[in-house]
PyMOL Python script that loads the backbone (N, CA, C, O; Angstrom):
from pymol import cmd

cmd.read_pdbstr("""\
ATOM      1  N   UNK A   1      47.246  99.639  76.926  1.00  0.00           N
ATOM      2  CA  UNK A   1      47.475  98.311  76.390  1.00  0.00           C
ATOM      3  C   UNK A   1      46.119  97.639  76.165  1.00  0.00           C
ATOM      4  O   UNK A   1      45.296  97.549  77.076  1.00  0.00           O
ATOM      5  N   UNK A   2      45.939  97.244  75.126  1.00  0.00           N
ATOM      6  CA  UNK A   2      44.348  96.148  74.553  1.00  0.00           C
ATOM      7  C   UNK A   2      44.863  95.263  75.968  1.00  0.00           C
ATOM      8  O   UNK A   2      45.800  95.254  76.766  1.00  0.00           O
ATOM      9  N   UNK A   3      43.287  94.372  75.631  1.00  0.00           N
ATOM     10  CA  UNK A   3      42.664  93.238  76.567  1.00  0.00           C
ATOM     11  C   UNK A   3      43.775  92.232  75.693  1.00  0.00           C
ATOM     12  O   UNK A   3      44.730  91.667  76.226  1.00  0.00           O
ATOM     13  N   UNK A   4      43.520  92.169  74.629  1.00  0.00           N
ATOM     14  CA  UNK A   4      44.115  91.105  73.898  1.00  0.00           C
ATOM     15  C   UNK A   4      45.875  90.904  74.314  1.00  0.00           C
ATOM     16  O   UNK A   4      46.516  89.867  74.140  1.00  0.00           O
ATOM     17  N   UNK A   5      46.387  92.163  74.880  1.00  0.00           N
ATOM     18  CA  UNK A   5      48.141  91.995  74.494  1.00  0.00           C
ATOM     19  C   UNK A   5      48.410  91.645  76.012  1.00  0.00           C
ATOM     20  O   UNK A   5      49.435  91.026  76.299  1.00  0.00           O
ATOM     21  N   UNK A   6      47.292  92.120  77.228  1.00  0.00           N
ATOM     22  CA  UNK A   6      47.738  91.685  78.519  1.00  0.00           C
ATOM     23  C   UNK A   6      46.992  90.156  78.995  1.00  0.00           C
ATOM     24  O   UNK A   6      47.427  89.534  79.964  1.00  0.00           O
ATOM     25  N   UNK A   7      45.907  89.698  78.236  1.00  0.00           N
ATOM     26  CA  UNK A   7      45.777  87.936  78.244  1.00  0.00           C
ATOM     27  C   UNK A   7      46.603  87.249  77.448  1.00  0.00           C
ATOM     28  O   UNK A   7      46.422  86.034  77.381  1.00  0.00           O
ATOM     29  N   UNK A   8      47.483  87.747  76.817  1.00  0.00           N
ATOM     30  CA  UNK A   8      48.832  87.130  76.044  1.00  0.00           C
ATOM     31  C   UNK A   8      49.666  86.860  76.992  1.00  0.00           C
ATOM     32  O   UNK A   8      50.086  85.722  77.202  1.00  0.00           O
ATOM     33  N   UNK A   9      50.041  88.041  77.765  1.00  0.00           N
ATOM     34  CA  UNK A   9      51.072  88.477  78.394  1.00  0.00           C
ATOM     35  C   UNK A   9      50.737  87.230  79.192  1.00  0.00           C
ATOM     36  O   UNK A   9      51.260  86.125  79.052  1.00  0.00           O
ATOM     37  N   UNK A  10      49.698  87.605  80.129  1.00  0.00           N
ATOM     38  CA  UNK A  10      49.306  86.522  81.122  1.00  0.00           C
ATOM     39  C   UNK A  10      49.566  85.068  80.818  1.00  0.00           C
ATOM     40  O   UNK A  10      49.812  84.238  81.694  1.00  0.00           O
ATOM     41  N   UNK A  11      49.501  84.816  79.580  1.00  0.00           N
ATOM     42  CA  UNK A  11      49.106  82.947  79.289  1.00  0.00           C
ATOM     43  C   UNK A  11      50.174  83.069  79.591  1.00  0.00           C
ATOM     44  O   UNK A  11      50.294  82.775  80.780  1.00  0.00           O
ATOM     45  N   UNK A  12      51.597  83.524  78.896  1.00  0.00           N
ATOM     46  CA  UNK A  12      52.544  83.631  78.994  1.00  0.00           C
ATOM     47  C   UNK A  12      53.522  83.226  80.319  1.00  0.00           C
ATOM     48  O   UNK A  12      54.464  82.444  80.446  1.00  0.00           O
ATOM     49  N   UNK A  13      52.654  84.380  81.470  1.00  0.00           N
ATOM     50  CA  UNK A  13      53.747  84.393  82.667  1.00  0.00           C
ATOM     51  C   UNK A  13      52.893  82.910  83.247  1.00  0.00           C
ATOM     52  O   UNK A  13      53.475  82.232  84.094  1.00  0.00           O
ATOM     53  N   UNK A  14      51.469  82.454  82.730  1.00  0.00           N
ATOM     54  CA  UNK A  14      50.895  81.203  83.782  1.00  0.00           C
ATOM     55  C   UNK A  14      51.806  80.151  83.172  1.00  0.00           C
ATOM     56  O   UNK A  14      52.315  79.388  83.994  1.00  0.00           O
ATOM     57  N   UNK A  15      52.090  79.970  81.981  1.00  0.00           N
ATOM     58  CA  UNK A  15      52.857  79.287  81.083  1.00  0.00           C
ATOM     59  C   UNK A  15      54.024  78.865  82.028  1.00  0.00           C
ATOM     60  O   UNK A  15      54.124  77.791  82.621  1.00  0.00           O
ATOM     61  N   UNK A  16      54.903  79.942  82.054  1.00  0.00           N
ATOM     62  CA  UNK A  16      56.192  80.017  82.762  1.00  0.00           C
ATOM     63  C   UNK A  16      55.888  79.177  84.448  1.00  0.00           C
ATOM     64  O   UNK A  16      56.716  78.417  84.949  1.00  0.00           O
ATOM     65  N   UNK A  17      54.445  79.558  85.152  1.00  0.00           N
ATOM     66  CA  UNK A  17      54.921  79.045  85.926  1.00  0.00           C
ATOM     67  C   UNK A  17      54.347  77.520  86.597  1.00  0.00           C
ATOM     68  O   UNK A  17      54.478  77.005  87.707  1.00  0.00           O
ATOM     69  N   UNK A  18      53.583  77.050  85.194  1.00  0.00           N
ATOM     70  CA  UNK A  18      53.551  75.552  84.972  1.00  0.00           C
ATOM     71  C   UNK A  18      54.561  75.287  84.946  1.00  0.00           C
ATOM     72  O   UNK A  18      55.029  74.668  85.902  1.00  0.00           O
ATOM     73  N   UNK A  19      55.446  75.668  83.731  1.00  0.00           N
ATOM     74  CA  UNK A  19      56.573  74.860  84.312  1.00  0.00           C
ATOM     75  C   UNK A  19      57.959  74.532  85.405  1.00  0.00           C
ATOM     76  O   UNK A  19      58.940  73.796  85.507  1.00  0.00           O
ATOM     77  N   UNK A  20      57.325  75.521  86.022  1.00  0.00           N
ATOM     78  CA  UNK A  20      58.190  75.543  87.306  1.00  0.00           C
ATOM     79  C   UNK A  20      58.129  75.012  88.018  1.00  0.00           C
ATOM     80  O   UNK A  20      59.011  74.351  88.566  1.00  0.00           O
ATOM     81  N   UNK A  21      56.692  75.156  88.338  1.00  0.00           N
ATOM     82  CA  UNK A  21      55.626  74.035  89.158  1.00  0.00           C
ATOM     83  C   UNK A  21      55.503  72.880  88.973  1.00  0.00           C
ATOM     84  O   UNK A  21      55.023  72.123  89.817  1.00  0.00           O
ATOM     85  N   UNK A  22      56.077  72.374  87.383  1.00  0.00           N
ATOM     86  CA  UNK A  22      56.478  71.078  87.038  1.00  0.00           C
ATOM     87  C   UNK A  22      57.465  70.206  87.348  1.00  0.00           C
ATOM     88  O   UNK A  22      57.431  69.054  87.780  1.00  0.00           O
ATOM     89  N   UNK A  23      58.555  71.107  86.993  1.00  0.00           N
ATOM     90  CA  UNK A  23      59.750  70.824  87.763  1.00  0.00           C
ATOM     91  C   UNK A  23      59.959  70.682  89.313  1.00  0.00           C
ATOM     92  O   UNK A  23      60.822  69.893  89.696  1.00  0.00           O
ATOM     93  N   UNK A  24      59.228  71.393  90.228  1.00  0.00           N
ATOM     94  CA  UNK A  24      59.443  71.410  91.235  1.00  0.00           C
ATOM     95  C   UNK A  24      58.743  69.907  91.640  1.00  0.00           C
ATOM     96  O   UNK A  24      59.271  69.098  92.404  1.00  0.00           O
ATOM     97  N   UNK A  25      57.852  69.779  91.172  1.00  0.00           N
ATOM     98  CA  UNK A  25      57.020  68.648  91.708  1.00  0.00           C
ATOM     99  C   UNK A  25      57.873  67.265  91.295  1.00  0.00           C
ATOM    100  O   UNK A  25      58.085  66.398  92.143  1.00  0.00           O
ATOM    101  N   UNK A  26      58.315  67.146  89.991  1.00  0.00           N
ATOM    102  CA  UNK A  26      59.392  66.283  90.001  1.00  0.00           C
ATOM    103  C   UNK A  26      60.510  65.951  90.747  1.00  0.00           C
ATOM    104  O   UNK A  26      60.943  64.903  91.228  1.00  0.00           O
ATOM    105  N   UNK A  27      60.877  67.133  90.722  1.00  0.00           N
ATOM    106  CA  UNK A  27      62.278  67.072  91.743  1.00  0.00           C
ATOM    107  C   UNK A  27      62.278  67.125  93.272  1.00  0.00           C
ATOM    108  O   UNK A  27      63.270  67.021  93.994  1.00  0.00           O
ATOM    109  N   UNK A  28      61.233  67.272  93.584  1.00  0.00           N
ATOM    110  CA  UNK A  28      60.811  67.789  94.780  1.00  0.00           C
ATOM    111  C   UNK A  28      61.210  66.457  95.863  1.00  0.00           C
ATOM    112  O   UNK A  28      60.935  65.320  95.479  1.00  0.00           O
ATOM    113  N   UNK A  29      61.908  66.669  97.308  1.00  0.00           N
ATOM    114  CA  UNK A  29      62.657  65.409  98.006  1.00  0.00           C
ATOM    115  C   UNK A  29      61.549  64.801  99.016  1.00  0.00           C
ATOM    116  O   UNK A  29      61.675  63.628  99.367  1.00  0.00           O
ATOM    117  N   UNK A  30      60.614  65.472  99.423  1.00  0.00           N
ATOM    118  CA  UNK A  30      59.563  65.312 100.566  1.00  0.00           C
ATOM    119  C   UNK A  30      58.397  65.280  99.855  1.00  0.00           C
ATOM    120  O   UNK A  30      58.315  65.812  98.748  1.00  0.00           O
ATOM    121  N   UNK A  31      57.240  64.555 100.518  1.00  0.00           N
ATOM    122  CA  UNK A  31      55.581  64.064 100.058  1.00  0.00           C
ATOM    123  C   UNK A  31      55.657  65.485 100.428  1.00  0.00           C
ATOM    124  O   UNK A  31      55.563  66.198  99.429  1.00  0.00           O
ATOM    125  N   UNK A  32      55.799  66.155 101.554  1.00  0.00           N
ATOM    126  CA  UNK A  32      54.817  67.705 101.551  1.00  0.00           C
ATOM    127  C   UNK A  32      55.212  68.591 100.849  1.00  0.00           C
ATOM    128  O   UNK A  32      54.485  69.579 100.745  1.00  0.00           O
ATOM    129  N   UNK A  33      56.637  68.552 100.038  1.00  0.00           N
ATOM    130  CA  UNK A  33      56.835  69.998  99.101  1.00  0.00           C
ATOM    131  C   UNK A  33      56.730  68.957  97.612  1.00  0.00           C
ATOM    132  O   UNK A  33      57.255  69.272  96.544  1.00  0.00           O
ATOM    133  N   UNK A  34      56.211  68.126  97.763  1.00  0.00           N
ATOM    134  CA  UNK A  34      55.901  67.794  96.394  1.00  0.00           C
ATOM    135  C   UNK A  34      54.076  67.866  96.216  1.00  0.00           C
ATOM    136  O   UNK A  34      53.244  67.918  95.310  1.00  0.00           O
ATOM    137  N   UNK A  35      54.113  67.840  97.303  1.00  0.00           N
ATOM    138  CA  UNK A  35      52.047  67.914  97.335  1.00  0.00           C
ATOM    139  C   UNK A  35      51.856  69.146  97.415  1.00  0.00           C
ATOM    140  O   UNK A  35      50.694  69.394  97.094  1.00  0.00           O
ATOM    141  N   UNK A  36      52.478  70.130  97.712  1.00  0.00           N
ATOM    142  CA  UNK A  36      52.732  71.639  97.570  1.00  0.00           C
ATOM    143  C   UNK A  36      52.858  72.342  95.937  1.00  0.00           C
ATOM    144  O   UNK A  36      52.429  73.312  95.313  1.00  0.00           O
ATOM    145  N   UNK A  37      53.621  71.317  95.762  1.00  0.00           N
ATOM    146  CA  UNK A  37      53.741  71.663  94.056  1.00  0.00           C
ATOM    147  C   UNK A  37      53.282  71.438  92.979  1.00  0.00           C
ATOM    148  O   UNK A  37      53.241  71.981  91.875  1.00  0.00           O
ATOM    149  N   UNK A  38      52.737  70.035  93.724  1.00  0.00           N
ATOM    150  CA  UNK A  38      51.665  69.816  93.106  1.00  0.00           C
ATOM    151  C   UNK A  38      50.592  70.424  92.741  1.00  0.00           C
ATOM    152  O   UNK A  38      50.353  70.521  91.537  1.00  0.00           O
ATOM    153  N   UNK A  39      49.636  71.011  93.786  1.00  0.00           N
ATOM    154  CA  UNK A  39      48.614  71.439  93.828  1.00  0.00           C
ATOM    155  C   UNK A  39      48.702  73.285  93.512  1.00  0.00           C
ATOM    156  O   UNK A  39      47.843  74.154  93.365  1.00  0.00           O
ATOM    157  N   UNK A  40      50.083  73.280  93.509  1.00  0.00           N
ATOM    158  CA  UNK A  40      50.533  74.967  92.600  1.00  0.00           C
ATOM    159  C   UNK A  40      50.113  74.461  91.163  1.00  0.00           C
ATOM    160  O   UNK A  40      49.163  74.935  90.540  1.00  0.00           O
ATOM    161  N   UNK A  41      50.811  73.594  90.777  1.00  0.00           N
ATOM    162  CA  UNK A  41      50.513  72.867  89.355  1.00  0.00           C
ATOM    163  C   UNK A  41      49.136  72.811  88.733  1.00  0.00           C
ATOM    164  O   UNK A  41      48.763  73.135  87.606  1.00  0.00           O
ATOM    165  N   UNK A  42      48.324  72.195  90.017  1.00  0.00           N
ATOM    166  CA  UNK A  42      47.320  72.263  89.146  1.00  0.00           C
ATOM    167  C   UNK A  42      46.521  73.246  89.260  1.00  0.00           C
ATOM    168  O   UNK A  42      45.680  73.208  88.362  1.00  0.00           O
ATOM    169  N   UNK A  43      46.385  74.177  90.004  1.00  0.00           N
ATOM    170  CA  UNK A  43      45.562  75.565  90.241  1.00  0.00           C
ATOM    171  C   UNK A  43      46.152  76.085  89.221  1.00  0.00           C
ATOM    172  O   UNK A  43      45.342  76.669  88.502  1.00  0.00           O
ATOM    173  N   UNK A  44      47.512  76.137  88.742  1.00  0.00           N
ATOM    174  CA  UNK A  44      48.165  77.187  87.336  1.00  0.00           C
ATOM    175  C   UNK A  44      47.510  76.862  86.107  1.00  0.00           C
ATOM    176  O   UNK A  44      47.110  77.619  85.222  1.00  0.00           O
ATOM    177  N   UNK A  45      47.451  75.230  86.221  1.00  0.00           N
ATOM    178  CA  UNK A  45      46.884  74.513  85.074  1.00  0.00           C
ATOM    179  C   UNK A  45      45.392  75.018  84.167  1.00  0.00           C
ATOM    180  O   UNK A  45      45.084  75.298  83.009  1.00  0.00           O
ATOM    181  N   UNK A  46      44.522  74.888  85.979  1.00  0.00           N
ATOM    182  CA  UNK A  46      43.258  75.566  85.455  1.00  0.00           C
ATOM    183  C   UNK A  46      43.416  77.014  85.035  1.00  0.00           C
ATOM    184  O   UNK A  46      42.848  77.315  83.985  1.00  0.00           O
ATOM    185  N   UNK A  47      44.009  77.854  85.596  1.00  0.00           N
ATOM    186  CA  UNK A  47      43.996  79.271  85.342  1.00  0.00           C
ATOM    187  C   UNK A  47      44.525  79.011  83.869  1.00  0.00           C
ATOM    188  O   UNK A  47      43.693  79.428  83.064  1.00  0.00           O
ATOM    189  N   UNK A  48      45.426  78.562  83.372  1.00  0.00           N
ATOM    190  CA  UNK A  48      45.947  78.841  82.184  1.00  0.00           C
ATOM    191  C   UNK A  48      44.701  77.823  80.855  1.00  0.00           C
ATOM    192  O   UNK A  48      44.600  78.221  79.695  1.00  0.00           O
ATOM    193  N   UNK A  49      44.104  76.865  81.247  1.00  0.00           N
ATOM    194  CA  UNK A  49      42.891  76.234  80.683  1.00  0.00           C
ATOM    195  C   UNK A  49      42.107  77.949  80.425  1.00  0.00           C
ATOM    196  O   UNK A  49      42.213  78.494  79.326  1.00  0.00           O
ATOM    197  N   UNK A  50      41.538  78.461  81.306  1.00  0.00           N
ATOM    198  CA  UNK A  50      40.442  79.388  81.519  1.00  0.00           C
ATOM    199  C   UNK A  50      40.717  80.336  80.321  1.00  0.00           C
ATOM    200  O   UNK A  50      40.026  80.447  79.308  1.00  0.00           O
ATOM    201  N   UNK A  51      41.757  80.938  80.604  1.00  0.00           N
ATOM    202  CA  UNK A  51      42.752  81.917  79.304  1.00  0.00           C
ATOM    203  C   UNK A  51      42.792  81.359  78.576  1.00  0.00           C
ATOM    204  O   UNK A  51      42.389  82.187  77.759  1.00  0.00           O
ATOM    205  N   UNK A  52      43.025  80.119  77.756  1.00  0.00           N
ATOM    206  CA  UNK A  52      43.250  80.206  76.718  1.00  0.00           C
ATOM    207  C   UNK A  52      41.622  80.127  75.958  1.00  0.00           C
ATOM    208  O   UNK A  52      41.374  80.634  74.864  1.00  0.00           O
ATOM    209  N   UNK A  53      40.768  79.486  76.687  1.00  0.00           N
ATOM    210  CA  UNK A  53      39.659  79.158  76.705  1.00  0.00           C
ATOM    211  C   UNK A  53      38.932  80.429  76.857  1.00  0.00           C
ATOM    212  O   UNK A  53      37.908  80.276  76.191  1.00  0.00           O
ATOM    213  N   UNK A  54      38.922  81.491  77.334  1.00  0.00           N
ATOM    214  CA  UNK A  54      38.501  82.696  76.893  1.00  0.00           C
ATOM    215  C   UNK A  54      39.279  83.762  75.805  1.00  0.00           C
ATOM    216  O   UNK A  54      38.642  84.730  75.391  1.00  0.00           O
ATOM    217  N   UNK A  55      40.606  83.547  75.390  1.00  0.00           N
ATOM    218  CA  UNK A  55      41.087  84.013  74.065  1.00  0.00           C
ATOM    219  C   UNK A  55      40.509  83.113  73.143  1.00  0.00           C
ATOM    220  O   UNK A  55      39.916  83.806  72.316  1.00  0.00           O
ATOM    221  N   UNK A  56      40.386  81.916  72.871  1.00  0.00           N
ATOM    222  CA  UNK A  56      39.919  81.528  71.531  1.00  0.00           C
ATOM    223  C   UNK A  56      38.552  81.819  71.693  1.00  0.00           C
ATOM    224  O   UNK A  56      37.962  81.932  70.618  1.00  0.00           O
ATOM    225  N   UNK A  57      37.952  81.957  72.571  1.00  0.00           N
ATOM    226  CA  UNK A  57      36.038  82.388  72.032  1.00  0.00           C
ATOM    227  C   UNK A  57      36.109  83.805  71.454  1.00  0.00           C
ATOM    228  O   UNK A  57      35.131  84.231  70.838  1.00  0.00           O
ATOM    229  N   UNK A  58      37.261  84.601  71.620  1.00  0.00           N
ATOM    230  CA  UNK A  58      37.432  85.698  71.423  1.00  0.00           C
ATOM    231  C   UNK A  58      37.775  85.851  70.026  1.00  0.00           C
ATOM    232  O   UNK A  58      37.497  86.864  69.385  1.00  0.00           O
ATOM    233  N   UNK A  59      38.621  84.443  69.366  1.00  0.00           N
ATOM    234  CA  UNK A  59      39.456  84.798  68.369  1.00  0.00           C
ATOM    235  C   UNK A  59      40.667  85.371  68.232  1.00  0.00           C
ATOM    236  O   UNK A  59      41.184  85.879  67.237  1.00  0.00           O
ATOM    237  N   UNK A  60      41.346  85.147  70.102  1.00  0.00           N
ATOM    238  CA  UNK A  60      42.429  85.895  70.152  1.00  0.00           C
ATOM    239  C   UNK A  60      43.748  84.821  70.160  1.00  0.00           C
ATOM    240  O   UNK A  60      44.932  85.089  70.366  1.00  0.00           O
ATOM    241  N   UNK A  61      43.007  83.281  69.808  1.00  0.00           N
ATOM    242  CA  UNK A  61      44.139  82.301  70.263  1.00  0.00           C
ATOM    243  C   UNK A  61      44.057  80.901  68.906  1.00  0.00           C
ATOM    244  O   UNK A  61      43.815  79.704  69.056  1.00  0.00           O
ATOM    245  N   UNK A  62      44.366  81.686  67.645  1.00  0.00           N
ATOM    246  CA  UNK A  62      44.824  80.498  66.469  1.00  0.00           C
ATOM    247  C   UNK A  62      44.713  79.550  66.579  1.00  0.00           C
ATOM    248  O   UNK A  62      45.599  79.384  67.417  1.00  0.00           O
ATOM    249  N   UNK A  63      44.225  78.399  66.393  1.00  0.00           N
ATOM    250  CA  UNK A  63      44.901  77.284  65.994  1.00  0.00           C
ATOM    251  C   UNK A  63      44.525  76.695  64.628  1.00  0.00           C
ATOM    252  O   UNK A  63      43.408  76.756  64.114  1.00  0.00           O
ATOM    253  N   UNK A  64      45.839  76.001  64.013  1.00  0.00           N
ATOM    254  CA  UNK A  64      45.188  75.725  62.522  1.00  0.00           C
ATOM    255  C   UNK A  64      44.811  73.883  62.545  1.00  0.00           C
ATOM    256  O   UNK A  64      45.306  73.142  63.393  1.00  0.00           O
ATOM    257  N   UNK A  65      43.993  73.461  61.601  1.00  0.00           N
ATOM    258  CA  UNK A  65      43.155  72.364  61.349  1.00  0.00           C
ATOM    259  C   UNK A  65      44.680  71.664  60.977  1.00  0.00           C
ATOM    260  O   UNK A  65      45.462  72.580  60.724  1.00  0.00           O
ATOM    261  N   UNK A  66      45.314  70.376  60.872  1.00  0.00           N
ATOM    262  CA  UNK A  66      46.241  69.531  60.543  1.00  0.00           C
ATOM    263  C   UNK A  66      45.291  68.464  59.963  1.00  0.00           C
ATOM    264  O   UNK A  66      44.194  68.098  60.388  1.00  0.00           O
ATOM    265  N   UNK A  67      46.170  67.955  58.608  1.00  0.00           N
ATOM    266  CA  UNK A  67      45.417  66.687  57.748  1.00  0.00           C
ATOM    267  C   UNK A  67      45.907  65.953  57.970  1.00  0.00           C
ATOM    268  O   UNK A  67      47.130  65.958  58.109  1.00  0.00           O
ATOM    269  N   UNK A  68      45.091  64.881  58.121  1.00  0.00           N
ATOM    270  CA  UNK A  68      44.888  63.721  58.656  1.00  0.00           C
ATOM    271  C   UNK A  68      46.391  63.027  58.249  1.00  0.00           C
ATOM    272  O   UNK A  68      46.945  62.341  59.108  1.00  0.00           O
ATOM    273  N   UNK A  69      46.962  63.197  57.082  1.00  0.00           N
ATOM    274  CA  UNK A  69      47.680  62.432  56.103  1.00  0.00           C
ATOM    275  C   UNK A  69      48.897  63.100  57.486  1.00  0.00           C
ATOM    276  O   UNK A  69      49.620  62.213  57.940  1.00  0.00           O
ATOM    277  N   UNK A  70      49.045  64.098  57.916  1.00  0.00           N
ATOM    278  CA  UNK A  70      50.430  64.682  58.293  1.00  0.00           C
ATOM    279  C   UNK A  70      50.450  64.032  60.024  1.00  0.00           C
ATOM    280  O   UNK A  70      51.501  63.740  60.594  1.00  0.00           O
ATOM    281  N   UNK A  71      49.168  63.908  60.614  1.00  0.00           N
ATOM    282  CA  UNK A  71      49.344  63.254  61.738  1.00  0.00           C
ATOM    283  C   UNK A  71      49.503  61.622  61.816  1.00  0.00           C
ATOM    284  O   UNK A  71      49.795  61.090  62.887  1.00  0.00           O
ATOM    285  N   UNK A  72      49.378  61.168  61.104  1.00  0.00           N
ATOM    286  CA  UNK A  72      49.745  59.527  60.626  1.00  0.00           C
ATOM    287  C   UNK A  72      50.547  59.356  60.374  1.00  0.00           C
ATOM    288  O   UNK A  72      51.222  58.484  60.921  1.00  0.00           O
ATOM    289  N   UNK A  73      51.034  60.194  59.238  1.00  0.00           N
ATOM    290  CA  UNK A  73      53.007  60.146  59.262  1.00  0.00           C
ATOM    291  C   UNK A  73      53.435  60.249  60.574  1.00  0.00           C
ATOM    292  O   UNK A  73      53.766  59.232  61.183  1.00  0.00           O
ATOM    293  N   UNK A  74      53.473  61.345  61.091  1.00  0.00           N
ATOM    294  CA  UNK A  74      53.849  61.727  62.731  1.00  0.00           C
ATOM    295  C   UNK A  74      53.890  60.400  63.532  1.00  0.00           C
ATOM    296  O   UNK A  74      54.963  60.040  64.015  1.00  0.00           O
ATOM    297  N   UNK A  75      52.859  59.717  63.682  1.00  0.00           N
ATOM    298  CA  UNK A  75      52.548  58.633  64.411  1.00  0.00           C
ATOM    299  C   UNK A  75      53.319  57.468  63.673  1.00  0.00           C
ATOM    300  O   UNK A  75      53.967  56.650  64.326  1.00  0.00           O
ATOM    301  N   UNK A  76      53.238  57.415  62.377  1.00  0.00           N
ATOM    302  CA  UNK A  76      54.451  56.185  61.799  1.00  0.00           C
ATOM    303  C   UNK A  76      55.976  56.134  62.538  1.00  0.00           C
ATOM    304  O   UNK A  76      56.633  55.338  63.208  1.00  0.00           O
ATOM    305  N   UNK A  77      56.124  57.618  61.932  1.00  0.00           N
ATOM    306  CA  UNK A  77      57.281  58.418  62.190  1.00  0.00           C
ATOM    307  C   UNK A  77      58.219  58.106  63.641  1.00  0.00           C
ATOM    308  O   UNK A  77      59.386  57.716  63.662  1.00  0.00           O
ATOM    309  N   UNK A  78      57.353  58.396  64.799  1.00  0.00           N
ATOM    310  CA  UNK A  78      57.653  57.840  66.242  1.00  0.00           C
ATOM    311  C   UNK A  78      57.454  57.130  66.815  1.00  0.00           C
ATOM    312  O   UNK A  78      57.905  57.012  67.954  1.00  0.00           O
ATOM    313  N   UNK A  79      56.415  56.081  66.054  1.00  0.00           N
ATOM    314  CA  UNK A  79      56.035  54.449  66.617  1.00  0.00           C
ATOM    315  C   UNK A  79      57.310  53.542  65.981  1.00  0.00           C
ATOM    316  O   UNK A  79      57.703  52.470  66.439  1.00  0.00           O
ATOM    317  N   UNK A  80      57.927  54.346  64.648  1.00  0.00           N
ATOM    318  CA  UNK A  80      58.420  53.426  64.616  1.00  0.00           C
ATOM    319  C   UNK A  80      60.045  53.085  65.169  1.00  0.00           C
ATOM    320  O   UNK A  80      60.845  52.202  64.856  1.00  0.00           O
ATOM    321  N   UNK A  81      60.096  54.020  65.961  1.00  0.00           N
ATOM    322  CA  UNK A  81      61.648  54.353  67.266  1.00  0.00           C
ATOM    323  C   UNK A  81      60.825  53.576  68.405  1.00  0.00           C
ATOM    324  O   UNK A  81      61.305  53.443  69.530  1.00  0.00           O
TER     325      UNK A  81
END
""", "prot")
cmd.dss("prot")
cmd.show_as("cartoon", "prot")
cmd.util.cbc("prot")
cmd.orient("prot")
């Protein structure tokens, strides 16, 4: 398997468990399993920062440029709800 298809894989499973770690921290009934989940949260956070942040120096992680004209609509669009 390339480097490229198992730091996919990876963003992927850190992906998955932000948001678990999200949820948990929300829902969570006690300060200590929510400060628990918290701090899962944000250790996943950085790990998944790092990856994506070493696929795009790579060229392994897209993103395309958006005009200006399409994010202003956007912002009309939901400011005005």
């Amino acid at each position: 398997m390339e480097d490229r298809d198992l730091m996919e894989k990876e963003l992927l499973v850190i992906k998955g468990a932000c948001d678990l770690y999200l949820h948990g921290t929300i829902e969570s009934s006690t300060t200590e399993v929510h400060c628990a989940f918290k701090e899962a949260l944000n250790i996943s956070l950085d790990i998944q920062n790092k990856l994506y942040n070493l696929m795009s120096e790579k060229g392994w992680y897209k993103t395309c440029v958006v005009e200006q004209t399409k994010i202003d609509e956007a912002k009309q669009k939901y400011s005005a709800n």
